[in-house]
N, C-alpha and C positions, 0 to 999 in steps of 0.2 A: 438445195442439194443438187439442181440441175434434172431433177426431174422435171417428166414432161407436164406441160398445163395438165390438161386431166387429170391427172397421177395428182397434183399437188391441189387444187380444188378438191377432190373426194379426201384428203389426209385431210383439211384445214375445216372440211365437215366433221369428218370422225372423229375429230380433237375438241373442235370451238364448237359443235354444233350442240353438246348438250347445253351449253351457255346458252348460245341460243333457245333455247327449248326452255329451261329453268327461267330467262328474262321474261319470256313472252308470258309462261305460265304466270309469275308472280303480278304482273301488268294486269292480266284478265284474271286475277284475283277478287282483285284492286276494282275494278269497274263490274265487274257481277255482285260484290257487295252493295253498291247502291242499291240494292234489292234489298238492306237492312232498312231502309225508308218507310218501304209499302207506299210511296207515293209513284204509282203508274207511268208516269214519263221518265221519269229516275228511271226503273229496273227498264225499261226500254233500250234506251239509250246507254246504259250497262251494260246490256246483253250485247246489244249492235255493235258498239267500241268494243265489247270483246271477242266477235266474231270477226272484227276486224283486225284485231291482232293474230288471231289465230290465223286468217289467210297472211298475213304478213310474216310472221314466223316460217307454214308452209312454203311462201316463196323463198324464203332468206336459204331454206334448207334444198332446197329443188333448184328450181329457176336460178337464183342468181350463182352456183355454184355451175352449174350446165353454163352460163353464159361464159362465165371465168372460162371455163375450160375452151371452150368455142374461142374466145377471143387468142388464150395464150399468148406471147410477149407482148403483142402490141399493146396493155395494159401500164407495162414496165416504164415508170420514170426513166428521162435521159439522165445520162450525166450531169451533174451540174444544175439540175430543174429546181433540185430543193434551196430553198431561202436558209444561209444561214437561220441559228436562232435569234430573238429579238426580245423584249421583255418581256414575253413568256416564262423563254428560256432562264432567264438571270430570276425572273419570279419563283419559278418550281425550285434554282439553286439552292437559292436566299430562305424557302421554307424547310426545305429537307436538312438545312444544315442546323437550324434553329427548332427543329421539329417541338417542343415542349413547348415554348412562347407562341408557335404559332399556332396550334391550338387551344392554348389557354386564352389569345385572344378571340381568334374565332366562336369558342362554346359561347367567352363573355359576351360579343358582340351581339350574336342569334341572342341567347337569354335577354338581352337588354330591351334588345327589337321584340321580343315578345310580350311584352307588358302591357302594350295596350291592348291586349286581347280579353282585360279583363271588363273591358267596354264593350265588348260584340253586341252588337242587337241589328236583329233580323228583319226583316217584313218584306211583302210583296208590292213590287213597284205601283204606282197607283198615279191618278194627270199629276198629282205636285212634285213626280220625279220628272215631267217631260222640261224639255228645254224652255228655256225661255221665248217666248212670241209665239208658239205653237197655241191655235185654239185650245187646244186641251189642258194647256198652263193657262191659258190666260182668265179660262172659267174658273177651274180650281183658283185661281188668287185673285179672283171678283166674288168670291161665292164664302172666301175665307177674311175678306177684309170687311164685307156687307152682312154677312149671315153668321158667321163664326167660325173657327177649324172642325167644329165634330158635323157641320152640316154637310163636308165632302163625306163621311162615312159613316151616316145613324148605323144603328145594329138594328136588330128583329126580336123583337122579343114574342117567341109563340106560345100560345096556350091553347091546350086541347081539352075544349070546353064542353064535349058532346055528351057528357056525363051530368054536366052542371045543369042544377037545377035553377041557378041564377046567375047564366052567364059574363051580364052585366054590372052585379056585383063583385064579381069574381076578380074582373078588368078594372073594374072603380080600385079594391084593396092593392090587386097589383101593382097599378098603374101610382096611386100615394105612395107606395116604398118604393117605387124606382124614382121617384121625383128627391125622394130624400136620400135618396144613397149618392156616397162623394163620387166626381165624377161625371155626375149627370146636367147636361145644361137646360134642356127642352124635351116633353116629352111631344113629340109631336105627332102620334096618331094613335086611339084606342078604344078598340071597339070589336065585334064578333062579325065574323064575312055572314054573309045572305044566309047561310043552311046551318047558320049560329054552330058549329061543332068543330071552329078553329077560330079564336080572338089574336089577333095584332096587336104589340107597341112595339111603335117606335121611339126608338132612345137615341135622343142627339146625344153624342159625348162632349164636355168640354176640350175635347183636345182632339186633333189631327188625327186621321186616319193610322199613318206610322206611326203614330207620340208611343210609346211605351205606355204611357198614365194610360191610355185604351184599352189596350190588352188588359192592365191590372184592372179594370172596369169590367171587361167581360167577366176575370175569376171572380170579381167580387159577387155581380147579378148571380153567376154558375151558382155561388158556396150559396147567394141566396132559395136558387130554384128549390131543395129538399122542402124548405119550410114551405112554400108555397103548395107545392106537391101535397104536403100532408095536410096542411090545412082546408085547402080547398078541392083535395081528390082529384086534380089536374096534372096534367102532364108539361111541364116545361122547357123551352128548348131557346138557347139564344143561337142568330144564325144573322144573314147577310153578307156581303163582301166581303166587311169589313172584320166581320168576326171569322168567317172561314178563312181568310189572309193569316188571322194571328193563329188560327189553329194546325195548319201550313206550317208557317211560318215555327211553330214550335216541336210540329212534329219532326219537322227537320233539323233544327236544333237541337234535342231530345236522341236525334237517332246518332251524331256525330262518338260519341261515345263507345256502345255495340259497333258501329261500323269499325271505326279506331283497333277496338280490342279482336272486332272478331278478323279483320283482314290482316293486321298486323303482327295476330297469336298464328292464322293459317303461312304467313311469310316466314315467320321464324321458324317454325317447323321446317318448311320447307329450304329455307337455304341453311340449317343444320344437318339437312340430307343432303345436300348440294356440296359443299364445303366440309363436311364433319369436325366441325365448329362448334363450339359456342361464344365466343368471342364474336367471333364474325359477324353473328346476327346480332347479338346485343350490340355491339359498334352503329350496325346497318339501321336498327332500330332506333338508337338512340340522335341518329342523325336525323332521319326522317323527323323525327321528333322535334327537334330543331329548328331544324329547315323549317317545318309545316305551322310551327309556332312563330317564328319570324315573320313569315308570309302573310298569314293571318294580322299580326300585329300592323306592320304596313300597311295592309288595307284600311284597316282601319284608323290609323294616324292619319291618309291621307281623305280618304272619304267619309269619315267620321268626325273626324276632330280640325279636317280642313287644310293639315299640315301641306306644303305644296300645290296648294291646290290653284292659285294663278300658273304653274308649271306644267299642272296636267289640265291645263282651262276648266278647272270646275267650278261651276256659279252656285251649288248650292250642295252642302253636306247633309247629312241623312244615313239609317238605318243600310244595311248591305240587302242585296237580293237573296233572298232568304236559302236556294238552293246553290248558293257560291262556294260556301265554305265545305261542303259534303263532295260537291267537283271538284274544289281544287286540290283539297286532301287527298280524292282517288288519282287526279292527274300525280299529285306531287309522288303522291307512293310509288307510285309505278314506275317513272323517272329514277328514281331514287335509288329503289331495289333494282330495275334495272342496270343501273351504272356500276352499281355492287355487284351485281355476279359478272 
């Protein structure tokens, strides 16, 4: 309209800025949910990425509108600078004139891509994810072809014996039902420490550290502990690496759900105040939804099941890193709902 810079910076605030505000809010939604975890470096790094939109929003609203104005025309493309359109241009034609086909391909496409996501399985990296020739692989796969896969990760089996009047019997009964439970390949240590009022086993698993059959090893000894507890008036607790990896590893998986619901219920609220919609948000919602299922599905086609994997040089598939999927759903949403408002 030929107003001055200033003049037209302070208008393009007063208009877009509540966009502004409404994007950034729904983004550090999104990342102070990681706080649904209760896993301490999650809500950290939540909070931090959220204080770090919040200063990027305050700039977008201050600073870069001051700068606008500071600079006036010289901002202004010449004549002639812009590139005709290219396939882009003929791309966005081509969709908006078919708009019904191109969405019924798109929904099919994402839904199709999300199917492998009924394979997800978590754990925490451990040597037999390092690369190949690295000390730390080479032990893990000397230690797995010599000793077996559950030697990289025994569990702990404790018993709080300071009660017991026959500690050593207590470890003996124990020690028989964990030899017989499936699962188990080697019990290899059992016995009471020096001041007898805490007993050790250790429990080689037959299976790898990540194997899934692990984890179902720990629930199984777990659903055992009660009996042992009542029987012998002990206290049981399975622990280690390798058991606090799966316990991790589930807590995080466990939490993707509440986080889902509770960051996803607080965005739709919010951009039905935004928009005075509903439409709007169920659409916004339901894309995310998509999106965040496709995503998932790829990861895990490629790094699970190996799909492409001479493409992306991967020498060995395996479980995902357990807190991937909790980030990338908070990255994805945030993206997401932001491009929406």
């Amino acid at each position: 309209e030929g107003v001055p810079a200033e003049e037209a910076a302070a208008r393009s605030v007063a208009t877009a800025g509540s966009a502004v505000v409404f994007a950034g809010v729904t983004v550090m939604i999104a990342l102070v949910g990681l706080a649904v975890a209760r896993i301490p470096f999650l809500t950290v790094m939540g909070i931090g990425g959220a204080l770090a939109v919040a200063v990027a929003v305050a700039v977008a609203l201050t600073l870069l509108p001051a700068l606008l104005g500071r600079a006036g025309d010289r901002l202004k493309a010449k004549e002639g600078e812009r590139p005709p359109g290219g396939f882009s241009r003929r791309w966005v034609l081509l969709t908006t004139k078919f708009p019904a086909v191109a969405m019924v391909l798109v929904v099919g496409i994402l839904a199709i891509a999300t199917l492998p996501v009924k394979d997800l399985q978590l754990a925490l990296p451990d040597n037999g994810t390092e690369p190949v020739g690295t000390p730390q692989r080479d032990s893990y796969d000397l230690v797995d072809e010599y000793f077996g896969p559950g030697y990289n990760g025994p569990l702990l089996v404790t018993l709080d014996v300071i009660t017991s009047r026959d500690p050593l019997g207590v470890v003996a009964d124990v020690e028989k039902d964990l030899r017989a439970t499936p699962g188990v390949e080697q019990i290899g240590l059992a016995t009471p420490n020096r001041t007898a009022d805490t007993a050790v086993v250790q429990v080689i698993p037959s299976t790898g550290p990540a194997d899934a059959a692990t984890a179902d090893l720990v629930d199984r000894i777990r659903a055992e502990a009660p009996g042992w507890e009542k029987e012998h008036g002990v206290g049981v607790a399975v622990t280690g690496l390798t058991a606090v990896g799966i316990d991790v590893s589930e807590r995080l998986q466990g939490a993707l759900l509440p986080f889902g619901v509770l960051v996803v219920g607080l965005s739709v609220l919010l951009l039905m105040v935004v928009f005075r919609s509903v439409l709007v948000p169920v659409k916004a919602t339901l894309g995310f939804i998509l999106s965040t299922g496709a995503a998932f599905g790829a990861v895990v086609a490629v790094f699970q099941w190996g799909w492409f994997a001479d493409l992306v040089h991967l020498d060995q598939t395996g479980p995902l890193i357990s807190f991937l999927p909790i980030l990338l759903m908070a990255v994805l949403f945030g993206l997401s709902m932001d491009y929406e408002v």
